[in-house]
Backbone bond lengths (Angstrom), bond angles and torsions (degrees), N, CA, C in turn:
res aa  C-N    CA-C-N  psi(-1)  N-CA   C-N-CA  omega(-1)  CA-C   N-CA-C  phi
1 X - - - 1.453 - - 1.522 111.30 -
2 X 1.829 120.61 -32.73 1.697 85.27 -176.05 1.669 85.30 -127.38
3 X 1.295 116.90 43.78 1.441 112.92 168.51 1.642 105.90 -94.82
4 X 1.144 111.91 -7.03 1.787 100.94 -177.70 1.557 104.67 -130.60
5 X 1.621 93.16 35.41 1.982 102.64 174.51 1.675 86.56 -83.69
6 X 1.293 93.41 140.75 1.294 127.97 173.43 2.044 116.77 -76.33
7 X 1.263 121.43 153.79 1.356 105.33 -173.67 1.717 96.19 -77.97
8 X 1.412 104.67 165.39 1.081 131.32 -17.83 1.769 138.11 -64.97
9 X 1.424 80.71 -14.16 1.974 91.22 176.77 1.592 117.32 -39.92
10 X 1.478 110.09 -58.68 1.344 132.11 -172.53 1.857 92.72 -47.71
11 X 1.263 105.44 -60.72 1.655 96.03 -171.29 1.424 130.12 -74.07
12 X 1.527 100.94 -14.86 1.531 108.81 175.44 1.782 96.92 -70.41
13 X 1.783 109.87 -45.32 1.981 90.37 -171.69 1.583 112.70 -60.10
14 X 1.690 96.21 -33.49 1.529 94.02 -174.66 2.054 121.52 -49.55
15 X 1.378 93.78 -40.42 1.372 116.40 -176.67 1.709 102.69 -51.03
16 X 1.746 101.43 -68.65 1.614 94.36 169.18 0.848 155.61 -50.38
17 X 1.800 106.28 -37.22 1.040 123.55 -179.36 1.861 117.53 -63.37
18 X 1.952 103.37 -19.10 1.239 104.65 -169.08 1.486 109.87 -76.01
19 X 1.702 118.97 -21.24 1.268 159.21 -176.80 1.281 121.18 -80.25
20 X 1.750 119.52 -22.77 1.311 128.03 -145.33 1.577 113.34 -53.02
21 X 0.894 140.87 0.18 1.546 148.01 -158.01 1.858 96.61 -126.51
22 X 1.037 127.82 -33.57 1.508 117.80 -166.02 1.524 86.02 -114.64
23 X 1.308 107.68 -36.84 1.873 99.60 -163.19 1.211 115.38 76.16
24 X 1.551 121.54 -175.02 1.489 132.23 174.84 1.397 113.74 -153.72
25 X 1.190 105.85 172.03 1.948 124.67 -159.04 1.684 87.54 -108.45
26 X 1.131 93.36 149.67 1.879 91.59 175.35 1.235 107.64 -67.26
27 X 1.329 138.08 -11.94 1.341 128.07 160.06 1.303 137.75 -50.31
28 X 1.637 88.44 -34.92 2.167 94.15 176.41 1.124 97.01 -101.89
29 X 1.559 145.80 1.24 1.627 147.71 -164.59 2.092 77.84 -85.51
30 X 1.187 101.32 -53.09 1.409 115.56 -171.38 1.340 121.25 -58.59
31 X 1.248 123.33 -9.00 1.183 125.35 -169.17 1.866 95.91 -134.91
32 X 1.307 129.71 19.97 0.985 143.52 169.37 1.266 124.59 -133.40
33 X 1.260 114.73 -11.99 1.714 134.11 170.50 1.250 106.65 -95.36
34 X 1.644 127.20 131.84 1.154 120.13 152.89 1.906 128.24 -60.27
35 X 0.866 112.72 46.18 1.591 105.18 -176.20 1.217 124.07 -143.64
36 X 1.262 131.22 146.58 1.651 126.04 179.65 1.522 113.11 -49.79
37 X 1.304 126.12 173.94 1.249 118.88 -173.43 1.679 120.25 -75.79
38 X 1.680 106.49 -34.89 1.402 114.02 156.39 1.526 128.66 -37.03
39 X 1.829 104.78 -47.35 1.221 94.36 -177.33 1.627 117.38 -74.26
40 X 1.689 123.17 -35.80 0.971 128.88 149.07 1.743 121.35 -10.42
41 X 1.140 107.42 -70.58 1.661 124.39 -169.47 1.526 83.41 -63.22
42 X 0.984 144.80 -52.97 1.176 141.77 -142.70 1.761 110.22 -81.45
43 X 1.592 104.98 -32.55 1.117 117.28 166.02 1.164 135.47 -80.40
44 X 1.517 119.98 -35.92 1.588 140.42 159.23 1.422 90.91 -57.96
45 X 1.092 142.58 -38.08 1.693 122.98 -174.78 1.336 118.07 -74.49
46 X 1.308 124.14 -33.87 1.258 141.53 178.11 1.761 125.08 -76.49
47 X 1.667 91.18 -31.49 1.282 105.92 171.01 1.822 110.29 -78.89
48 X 0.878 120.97 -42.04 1.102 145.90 176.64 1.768 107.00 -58.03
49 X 1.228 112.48 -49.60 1.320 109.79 -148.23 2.025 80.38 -83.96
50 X 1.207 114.25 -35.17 1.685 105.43 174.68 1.455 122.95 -96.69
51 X 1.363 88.24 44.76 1.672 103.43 179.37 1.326 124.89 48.67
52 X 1.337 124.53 49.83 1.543 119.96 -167.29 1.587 106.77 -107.86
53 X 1.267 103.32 -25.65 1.624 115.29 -170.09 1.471 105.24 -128.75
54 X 1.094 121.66 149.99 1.511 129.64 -175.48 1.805 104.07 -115.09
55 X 1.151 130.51 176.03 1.075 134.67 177.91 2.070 108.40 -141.62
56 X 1.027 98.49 114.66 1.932 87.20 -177.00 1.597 82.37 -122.26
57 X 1.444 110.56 142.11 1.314 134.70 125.35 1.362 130.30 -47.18
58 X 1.650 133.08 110.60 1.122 145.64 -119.60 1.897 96.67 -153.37
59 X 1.086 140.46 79.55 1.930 125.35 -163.56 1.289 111.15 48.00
60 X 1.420 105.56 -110.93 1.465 104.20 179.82 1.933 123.26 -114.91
61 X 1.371 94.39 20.82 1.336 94.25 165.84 1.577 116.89 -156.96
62 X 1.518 126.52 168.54 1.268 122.27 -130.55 1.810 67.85 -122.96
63 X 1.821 94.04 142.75 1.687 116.03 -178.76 1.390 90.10 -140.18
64 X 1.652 93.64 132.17 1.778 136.05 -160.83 1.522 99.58 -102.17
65 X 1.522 108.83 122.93 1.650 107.85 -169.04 1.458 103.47 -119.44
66 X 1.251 121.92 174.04 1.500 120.58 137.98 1.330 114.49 -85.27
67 X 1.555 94.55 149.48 1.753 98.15 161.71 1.452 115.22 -67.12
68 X 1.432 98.13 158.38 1.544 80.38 166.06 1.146 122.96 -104.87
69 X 1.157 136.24 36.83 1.355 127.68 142.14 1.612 121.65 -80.90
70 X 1.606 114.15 -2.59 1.491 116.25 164.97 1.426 112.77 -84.67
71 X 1.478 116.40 -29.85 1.324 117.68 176.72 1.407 120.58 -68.69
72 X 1.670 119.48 113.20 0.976 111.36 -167.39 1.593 111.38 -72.60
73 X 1.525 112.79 178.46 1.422 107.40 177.89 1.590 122.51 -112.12
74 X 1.495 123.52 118.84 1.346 129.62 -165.05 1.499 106.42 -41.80
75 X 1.094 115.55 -62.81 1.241 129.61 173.18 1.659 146.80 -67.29
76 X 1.605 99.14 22.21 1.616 111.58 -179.20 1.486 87.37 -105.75
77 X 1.631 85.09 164.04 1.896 88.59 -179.58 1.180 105.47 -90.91
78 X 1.447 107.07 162.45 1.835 122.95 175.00 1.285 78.18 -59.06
79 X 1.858 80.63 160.77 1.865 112.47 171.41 1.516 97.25 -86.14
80 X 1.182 97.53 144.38 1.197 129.94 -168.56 1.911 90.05 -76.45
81 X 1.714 106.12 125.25 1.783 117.79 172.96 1.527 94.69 -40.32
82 X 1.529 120.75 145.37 1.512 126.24 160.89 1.447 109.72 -70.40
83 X 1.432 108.03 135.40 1.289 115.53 179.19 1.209 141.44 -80.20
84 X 1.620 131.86 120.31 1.281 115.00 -129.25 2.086 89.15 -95.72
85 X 1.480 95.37 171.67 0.933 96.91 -174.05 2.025 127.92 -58.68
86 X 0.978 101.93 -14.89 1.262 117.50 -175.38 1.629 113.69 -96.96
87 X 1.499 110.57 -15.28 1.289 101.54 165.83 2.017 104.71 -98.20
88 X 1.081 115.59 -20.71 1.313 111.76 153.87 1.412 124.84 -42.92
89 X 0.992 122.41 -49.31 1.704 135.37 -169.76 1.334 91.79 -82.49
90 X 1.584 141.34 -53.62 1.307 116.12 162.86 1.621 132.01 -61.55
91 X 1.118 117.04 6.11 1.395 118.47 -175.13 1.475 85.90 -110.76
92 X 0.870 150.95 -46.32 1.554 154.35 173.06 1.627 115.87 -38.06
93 X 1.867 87.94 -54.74 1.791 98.39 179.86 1.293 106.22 -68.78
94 X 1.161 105.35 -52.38 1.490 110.06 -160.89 1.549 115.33 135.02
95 X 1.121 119.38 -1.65 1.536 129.28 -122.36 1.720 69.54 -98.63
């Protein structure tokens, strides 16, 4: 679901995700996103509205997270190469 978000979405998770533990203020999202601030807002809403990004209140200003279900996990294994058809047919035979 947000691996084939389009920019600016795609670069705002990238941004967080590099951040994911401290987060960021739309100020540094802004200065790390290619986009005017409109498009920004426009993307934090969207991201937001399908649960991708969280928003916490922080003293006196509000820090922009990933969820963590965008954060991938260090420790799962690579996907396994797709299997080509010919090692299928030996896993089939037996061979």
């Amino acid at each position: 679901e947000f691996l084939g978000r389009d920019d600016p979405q795609g670069a705002v998770l990238d941004a967080l995700v590099d951040r994911r533990e401290e987060g960021m203020t739309v100020f540094e999202l802004r200065s790390r996103v290619d986009t005017d601030i409109d498009g920004l807002e426009d993307a934090l809403s969207e991201l937001k509205r399908d649960s991708l990004i969280v928003a916490e209140s922080e003293e006196d200003r509000t820090m922009i997270k990933p969820a963590d279900r965008v954060v991938p996990d260090p420790e799962a294994p690579a996907e396994a190469p797709e299997e080509s058809f010919v090692d299928w047919i030996r896993r089939r035979v037996g061979l």
